[in-house]
C-alpha positions in Angstrom: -53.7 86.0 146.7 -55.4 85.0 143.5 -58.5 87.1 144.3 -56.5 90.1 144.8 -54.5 89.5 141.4 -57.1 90.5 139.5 -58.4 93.3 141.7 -54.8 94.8 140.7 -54.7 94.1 136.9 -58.6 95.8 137.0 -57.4 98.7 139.2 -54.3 99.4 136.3 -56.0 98.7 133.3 -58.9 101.7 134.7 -55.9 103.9 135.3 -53.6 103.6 132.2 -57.5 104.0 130.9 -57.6 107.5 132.6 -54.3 108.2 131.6 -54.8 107.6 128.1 -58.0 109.4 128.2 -56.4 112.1 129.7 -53.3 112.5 127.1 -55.9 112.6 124.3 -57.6 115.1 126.0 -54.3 117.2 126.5 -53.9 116.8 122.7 -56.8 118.6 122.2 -55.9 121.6 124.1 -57.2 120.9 127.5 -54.6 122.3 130.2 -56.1 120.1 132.9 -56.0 117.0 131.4 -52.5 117.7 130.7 -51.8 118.1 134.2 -53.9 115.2 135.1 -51.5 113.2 132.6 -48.5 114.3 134.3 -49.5 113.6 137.5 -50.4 109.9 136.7 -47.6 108.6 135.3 -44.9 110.9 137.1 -43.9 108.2 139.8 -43.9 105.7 137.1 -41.4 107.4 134.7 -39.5 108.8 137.4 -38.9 104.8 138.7 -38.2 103.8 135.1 -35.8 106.2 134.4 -34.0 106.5 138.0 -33.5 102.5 137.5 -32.9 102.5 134.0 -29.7 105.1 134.1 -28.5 104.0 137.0 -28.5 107.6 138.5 -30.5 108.8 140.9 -28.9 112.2 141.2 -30.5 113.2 137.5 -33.9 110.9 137.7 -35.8 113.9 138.2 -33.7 115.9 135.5 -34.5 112.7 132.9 -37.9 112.7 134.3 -38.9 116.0 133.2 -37.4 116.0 129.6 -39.5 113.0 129.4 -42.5 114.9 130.1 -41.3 117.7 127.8 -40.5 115.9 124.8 -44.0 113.9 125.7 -46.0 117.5 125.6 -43.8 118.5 123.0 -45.3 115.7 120.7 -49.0 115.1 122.3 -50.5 116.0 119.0 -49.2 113.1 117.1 -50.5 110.5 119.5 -53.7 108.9 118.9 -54.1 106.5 121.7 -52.9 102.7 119.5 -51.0 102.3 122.5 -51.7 103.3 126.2 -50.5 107.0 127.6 -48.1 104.8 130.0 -46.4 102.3 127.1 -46.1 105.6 124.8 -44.2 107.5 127.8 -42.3 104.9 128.5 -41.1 104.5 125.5 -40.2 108.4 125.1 -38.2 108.2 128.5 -36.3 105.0 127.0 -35.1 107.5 124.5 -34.4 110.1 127.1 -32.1 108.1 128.9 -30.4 106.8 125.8 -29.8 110.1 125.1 -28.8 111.4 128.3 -26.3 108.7 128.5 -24.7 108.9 124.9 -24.3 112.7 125.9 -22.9 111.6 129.6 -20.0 109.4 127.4 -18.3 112.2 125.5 -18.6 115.0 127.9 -15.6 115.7 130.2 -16.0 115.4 134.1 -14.8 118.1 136.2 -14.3 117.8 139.4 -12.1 120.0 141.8 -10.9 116.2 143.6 -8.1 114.5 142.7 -10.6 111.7 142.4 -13.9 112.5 141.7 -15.3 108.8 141.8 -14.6 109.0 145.6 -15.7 112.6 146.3 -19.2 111.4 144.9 -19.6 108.5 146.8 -18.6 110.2 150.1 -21.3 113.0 149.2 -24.4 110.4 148.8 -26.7 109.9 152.1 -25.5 107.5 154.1 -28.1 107.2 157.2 -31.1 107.3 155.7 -33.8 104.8 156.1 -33.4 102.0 153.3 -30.9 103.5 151.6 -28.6 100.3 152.0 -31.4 97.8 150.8 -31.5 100.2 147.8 -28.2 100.4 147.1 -28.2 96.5 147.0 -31.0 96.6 144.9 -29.0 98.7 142.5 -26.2 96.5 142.5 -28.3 93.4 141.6 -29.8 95.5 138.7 -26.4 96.4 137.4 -25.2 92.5 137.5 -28.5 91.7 135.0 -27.6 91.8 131.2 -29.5 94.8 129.8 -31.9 93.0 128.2 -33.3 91.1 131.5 -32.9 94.2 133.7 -35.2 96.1 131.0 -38.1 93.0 131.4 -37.7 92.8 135.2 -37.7 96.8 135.5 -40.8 97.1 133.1 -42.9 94.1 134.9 -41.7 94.4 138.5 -41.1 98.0 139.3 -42.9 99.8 136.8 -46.0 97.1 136.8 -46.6 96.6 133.3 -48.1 93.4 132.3 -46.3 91.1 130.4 -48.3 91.8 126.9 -47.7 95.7 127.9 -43.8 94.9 127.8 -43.7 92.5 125.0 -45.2 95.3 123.2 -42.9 98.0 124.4 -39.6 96.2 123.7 -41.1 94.7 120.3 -40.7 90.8 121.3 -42.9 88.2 121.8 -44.5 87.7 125.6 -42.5 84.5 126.1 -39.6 86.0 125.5 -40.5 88.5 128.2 -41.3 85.9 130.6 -38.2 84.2 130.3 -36.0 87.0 130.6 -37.9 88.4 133.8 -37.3 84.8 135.5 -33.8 84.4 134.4 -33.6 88.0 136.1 -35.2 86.7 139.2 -32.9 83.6 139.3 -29.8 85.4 138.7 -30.8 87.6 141.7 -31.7 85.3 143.9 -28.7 83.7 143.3 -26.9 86.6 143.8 -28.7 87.1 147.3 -27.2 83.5 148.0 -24.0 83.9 146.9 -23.5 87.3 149.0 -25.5 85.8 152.5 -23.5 82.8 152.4 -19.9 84.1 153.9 -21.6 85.3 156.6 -23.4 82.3 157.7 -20.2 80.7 157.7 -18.2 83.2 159.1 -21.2 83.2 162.1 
């Protein structure tokens, strides 16, 4: 296990290196290191922002105003930070954006309750789909704060400095919160498995 740590840290530092190197080439003008860029760091946004708001039925929608307000302002980065931390922290905005707007506009739906008609439209059968609605539901139950560090570190795979960095506080304040996530999940996990051991 040890031995393949830092295989894996190696492995991400040469690709944010890529990606970086890439994004400063897009800046320059190069339409193939742009798409390069994109390609990269797609899955990684499109993770970040699908956990972040909570809504999977607009990741891809907040994913590409990510990468449009990134292109958009390619020529005032300069590579201080890596290609990934920078787009990160332009899809942080997205969402926050997206979700402001979400608050004041009206919902129309032709249901009587459209809460219900939604949830009886998402897939039901589909391979997973319960463990990630789970997952979800653990997310939701960690103050925003923790979810952020445990998101950042565990599904998007930034290193702790990386994150510390990215939400301006110091690493052992990232460290705490990520294991405070972890132990209000796995308590969580407990809490829910418990009834039915009994019940068994």
């Amino acid at each position: 296990m040890s031995s393949v740590l830092p295989a894996c840290r190696a492995s991400r530092a040469a690709a944010d290196a890529s990606a970086t190197a890439w994004a400063l080439a897009a800046r320059g003008g190069d339409p193939d290191a742009a798409d390069h860029f994109v390609r990269a760091l797609h899955g990684d946004v499109l993770r970040y922002v699908t956990y972040l708001s909570g809504d999977p039925q607009t990741a891809h929608d907040l994913t590409q105003d990510t990468f449009a307000r990134a292109l958009g302002s390619l020529h005032r980065y300069e590579g201080r930070a890596s290609a990934r931390t920078w787009l990160l922290s332009i899809a942080r905005r997205a969402v926050a954006d997206h979700l402001r707007r979400a608050a004041v506009r009206p919902r129309i739906a032709d249901a009587v309750d459209w809460r219900t008609a939604m949830e009886r439209a998402q897939p039901r059968d589909l391979p997973g789909f319960e463990d990630g609605v789970a997952l979800l539901d653990l997310l939701d139950a960690l103050p925003g704060e923790r979810r952020e560090a445990f998101l950042l570190t565990q599904v998007v795979g930034l290193s702790y400095e990386e994150t510390a960095g990215f939400t301006g506080c110091p690493v052992g304040t990232v460290r705490s919160r990520v294991s405070r996530a972890r132990a209000t999940m796995e308590r969580l996990l407990r809490e829910a498995e418990t009834p039915s051991v009994v019940a068994a």
